[in-house]
C-alpha distance (Angstrom), angle and dihedral (degrees) to the residues before:
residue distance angle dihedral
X1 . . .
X2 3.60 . .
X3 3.54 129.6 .
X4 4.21 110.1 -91.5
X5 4.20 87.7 -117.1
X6 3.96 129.6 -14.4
X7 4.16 85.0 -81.7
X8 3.74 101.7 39.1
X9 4.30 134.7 78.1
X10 3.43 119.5 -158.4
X11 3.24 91.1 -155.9
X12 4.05 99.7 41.5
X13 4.36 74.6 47.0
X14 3.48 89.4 48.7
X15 4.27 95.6 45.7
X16 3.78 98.6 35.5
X17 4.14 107.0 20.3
X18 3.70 91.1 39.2
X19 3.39 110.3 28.8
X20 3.90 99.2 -137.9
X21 3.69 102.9 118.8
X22 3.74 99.2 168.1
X23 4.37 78.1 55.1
X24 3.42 88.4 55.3
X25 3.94 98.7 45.5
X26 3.96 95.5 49.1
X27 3.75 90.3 56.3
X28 3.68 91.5 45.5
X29 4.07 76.5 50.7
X30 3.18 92.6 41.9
X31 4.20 97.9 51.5
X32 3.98 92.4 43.1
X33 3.49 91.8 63.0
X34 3.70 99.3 48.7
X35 3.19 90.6 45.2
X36 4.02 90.0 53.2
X37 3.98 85.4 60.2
X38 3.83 91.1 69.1
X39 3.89 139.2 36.7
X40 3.68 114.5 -43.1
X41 3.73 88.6 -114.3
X42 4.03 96.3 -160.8
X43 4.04 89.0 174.5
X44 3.76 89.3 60.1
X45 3.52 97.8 41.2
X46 4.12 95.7 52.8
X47 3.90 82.7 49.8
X48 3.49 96.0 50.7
X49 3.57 96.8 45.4
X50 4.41 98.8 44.0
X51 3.97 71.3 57.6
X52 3.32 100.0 59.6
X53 3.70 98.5 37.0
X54 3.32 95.5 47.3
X55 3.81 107.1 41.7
X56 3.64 87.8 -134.9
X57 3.75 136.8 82.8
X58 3.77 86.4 -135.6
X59 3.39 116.7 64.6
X60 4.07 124.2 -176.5
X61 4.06 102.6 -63.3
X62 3.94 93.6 -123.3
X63 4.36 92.7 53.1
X64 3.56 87.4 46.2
X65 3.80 98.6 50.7
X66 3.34 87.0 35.7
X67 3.96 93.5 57.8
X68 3.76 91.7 49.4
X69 3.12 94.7 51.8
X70 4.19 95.8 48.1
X71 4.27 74.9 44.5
X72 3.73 95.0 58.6
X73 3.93 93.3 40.5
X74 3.79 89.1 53.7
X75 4.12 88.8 42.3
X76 4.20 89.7 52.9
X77 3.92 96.2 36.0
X78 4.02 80.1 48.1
X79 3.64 99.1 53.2
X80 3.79 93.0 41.2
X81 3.47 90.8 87.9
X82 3.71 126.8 96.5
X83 3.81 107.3 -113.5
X84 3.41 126.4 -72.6
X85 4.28 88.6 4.5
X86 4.29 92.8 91.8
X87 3.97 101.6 125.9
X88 3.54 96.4 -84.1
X89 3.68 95.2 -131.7
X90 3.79 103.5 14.1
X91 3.57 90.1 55.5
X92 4.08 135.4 111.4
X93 3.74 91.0 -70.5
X94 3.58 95.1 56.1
X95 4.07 93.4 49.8
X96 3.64 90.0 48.5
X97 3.44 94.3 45.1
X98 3.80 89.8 47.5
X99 3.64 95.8 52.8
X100 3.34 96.8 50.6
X101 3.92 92.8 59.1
X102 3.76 89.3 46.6
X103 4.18 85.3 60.5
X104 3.99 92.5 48.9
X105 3.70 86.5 49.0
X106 3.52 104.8 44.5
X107 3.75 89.4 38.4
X108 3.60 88.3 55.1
X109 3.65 87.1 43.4
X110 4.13 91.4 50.1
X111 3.93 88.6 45.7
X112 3.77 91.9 54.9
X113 3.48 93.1 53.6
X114 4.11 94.6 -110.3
X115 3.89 99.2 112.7
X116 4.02 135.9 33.8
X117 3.92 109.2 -121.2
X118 3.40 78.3 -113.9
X119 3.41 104.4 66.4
X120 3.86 89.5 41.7
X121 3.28 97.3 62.3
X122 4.17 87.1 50.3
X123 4.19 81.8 55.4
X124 3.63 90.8 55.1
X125 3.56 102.8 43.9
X126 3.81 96.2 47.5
X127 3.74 85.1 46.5
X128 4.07 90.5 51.3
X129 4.42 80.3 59.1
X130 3.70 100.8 35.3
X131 3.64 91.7 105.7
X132 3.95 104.8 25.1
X133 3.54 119.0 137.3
X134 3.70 92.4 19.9
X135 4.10 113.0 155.3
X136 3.86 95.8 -167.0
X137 3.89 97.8 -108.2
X138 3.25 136.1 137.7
X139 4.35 118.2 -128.9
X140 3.56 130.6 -150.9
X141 4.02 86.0 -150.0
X142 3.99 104.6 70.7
X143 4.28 113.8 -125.6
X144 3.71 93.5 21.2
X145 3.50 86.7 125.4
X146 3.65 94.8 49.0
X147 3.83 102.3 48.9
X148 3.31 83.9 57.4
X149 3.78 96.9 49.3
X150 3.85 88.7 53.6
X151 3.87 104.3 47.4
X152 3.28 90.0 50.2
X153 4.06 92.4 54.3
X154 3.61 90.6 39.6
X155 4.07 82.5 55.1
X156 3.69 88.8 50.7
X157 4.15 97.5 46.0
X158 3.68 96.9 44.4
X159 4.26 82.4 53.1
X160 3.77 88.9 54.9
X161 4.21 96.1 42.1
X162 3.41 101.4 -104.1
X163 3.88 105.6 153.6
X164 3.91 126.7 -114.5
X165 4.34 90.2 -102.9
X166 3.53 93.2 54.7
X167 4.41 91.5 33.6
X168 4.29 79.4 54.9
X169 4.42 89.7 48.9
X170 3.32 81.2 50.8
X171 3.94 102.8 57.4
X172 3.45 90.6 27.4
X173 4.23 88.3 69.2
X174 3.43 90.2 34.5
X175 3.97 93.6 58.8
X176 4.02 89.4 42.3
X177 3.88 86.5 71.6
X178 3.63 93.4 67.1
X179 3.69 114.8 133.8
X180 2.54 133.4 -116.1
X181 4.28 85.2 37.4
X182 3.39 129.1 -121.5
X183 3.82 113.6 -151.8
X184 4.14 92.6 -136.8
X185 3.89 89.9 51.9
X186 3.51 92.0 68.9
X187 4.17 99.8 67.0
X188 3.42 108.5 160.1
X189 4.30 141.7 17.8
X190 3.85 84.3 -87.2
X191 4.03 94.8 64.5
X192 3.17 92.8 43.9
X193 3.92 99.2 58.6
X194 3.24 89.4 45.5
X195 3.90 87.5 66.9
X196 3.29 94.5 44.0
X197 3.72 89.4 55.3
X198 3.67 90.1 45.5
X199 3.61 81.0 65.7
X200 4.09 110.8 35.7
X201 3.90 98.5 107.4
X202 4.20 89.8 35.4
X203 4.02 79.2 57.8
X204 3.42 100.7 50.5
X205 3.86 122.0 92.1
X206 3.96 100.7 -130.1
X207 3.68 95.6 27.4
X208 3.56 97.6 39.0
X209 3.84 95.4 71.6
X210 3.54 101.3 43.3
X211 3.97 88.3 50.4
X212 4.28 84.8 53.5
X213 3.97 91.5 49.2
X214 4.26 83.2 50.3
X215 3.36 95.0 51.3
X216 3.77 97.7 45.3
X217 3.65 86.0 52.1
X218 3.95 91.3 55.0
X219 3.77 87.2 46.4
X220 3.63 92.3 55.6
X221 3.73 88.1 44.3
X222 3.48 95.5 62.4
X223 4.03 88.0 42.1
X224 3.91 104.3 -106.1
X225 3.86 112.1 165.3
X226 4.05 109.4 -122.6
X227 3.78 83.8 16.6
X228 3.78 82.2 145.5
X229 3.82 98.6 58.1
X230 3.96 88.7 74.1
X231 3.52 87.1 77.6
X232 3.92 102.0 59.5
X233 3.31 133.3 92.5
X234 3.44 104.0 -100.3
X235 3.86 90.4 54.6
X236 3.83 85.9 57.7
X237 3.56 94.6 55.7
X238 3.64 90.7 46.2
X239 3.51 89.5 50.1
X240 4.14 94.8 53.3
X241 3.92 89.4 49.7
X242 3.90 93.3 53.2
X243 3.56 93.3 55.7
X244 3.42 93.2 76.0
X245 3.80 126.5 -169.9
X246 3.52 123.9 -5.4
X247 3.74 123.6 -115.2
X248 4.00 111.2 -121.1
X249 3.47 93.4 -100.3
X250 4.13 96.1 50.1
X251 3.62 76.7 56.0
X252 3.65 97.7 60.1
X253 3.77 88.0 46.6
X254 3.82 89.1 56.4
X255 4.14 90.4 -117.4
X256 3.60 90.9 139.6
X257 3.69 99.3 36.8
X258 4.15 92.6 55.8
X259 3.75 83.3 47.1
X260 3.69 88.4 60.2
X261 3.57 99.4 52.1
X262 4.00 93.7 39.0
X263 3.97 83.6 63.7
X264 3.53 89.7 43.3
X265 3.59 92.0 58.2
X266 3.69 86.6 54.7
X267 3.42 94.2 52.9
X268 3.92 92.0 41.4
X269 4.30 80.1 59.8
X270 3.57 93.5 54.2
X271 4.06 89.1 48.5
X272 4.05 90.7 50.0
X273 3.49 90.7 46.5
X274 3.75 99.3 49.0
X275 3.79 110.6 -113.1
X276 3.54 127.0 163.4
X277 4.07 82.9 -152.9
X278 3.66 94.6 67.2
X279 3.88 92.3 178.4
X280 3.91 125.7 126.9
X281 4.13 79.3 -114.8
X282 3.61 95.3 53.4
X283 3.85 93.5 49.3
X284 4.02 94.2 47.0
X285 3.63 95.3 49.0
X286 4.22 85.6 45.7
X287 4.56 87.3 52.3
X288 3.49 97.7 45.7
X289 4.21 83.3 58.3
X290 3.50 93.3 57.5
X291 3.69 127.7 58.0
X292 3.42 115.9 -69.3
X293 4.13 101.6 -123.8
X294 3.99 78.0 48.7
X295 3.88 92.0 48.9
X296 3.66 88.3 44.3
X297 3.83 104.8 56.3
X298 4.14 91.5 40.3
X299 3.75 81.9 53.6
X300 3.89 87.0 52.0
X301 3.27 98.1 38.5
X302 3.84 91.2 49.7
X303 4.09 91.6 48.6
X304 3.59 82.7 60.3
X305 3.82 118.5 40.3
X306 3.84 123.5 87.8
């Protein structure tokens, strides 16, 4: 999916012009996972997404080298790997995929008057390094990961002239993805989109899944016991209550709307299956007992009936 002209989303058109969110999302859907066919393609996705963000196919000079550059450190760090050992879900695709949803977001945010194009096109670059240099392990010490993430952007900005305010934006959303998160890390609307776009694809109903089976696989990897058990159903729901609520412009997108009716798909399984706990949790913990085509189509079928 390509953006309609070098100024125009279809699915920012499709959220905000049209007002069919849940149109909007399955093409967003529907365009990460082509995309996760072929080469992550981080060069293209930073492009894409200063577009969006910015409303114009020419962001400020210094974000855009700066993005290429964060691009071509996540390419090489990437490719570094010997095949088939990238972090299975922390990998290129993920960044990409990430950075993407930061530009619908902060392009939704720009377009309802919440952020300067300017400041969206900080979102999306720090987004586009959020996760560079990331080896797929787990750490005892929480934000390891993420220190690392923003030195080495901050590195990467100052090398490209971006100035020490917009160098400090940039660790400062960096740092707010630290998982597990801390409520005070996220200070501003910036932080919090960047969260959300941690998140997109994990949100999404198709995508969603097969993100959760990649990160279990990392997990196990890296040798965490029960590393498998972040790909059931009940970790999903978990997941979908943690996120807590939706910034304004998730809810433009229709983030927290889909999350609604996920969980009441959930809870529709727990009804078809005769509960007396008729709870999203009760009905996740009841499909990952059964077999999991089984699970799957009474999940379906749920998400669907009336």
């Amino acid at each position: 999916m390509a953006a309609t002209a070098a100024t125009r989303s279809d699915v920012l058109d499709l959220a905000l012009d049209g007002g069919d969110p849940f149109a909007a999302l399955q093409q967003a859907e529907a365009f990460l996972l082509r995309r996760r066919s072929g080469k992550p393609e981080m060069d293209a996705a930073v492009t894409q997404a200063l577009q969006e963000a910015t409303g114009s196919p020419g962001p400020s000079p210094c974000a855009a080298r700066t993005g290429a550059a964060i691009a071509a450190a996540v390419e090489a760090h990437g490719a570094g790997f010997p095949p088939g050992e990238e972090p299975a879900y922390h990998g290129r695709h993920h960044q990409a995929e990430a950075t993407l949803a930061m530009g619908w977001l902060t392009g939704a945010a720009r377009r309802l008057g919440l952020l300067t194009p300017d400041e969206a096109a900080l979102g999306v670059v720090a987004m586009a390094g959020h996760d560079l240099l990331h080896d797929g392990r787990v750490y005892a010490t929480r934000g390891v990961l993420e220190q690392r993430s923003a030195e080495a952007v901050a590195a990467l900005a100052a090398a490209e002239g971006l100035d020490a305010a917009r160098i400090g934006t940039l660790r400062r959303i960096i740092l707010a993805t630290t998982w597990p998160w801390e409520n005070d890390e996220a200070t501003d609307l910036l932080c919090h989109l960047a969260r959300e776009a941690d998140l997109f694809g994990s949100s999404l109903p198709t995508l969603g899944p097969l993100l959760s089976q990649k990160l279990a696989h990392e997990f196990a990897v890296c040798g965490l016991v029960g590393a498998e058990g972040v790909a059931s159903h009940a970790a999903r729901v978990g997941l979908m209550r943690m996120m807590g609520p939706a910034t304004v412009p998730a809810q433009a997108l229709g983030l927290d709307a889909l999350r609604t009716v996920q969980l009441a798909a959930y809870e529709g399984a727990a009804r078809r299956l005769g509960l007396k706990d008729t709870s999203a949790e009760a009905g996740a913990v009841a499909l990952d007992a059964m077999d999991p085509a089984d699970a799957e189509a009474m999940l379906a079928w749920a998400g669907t009936a009336k």
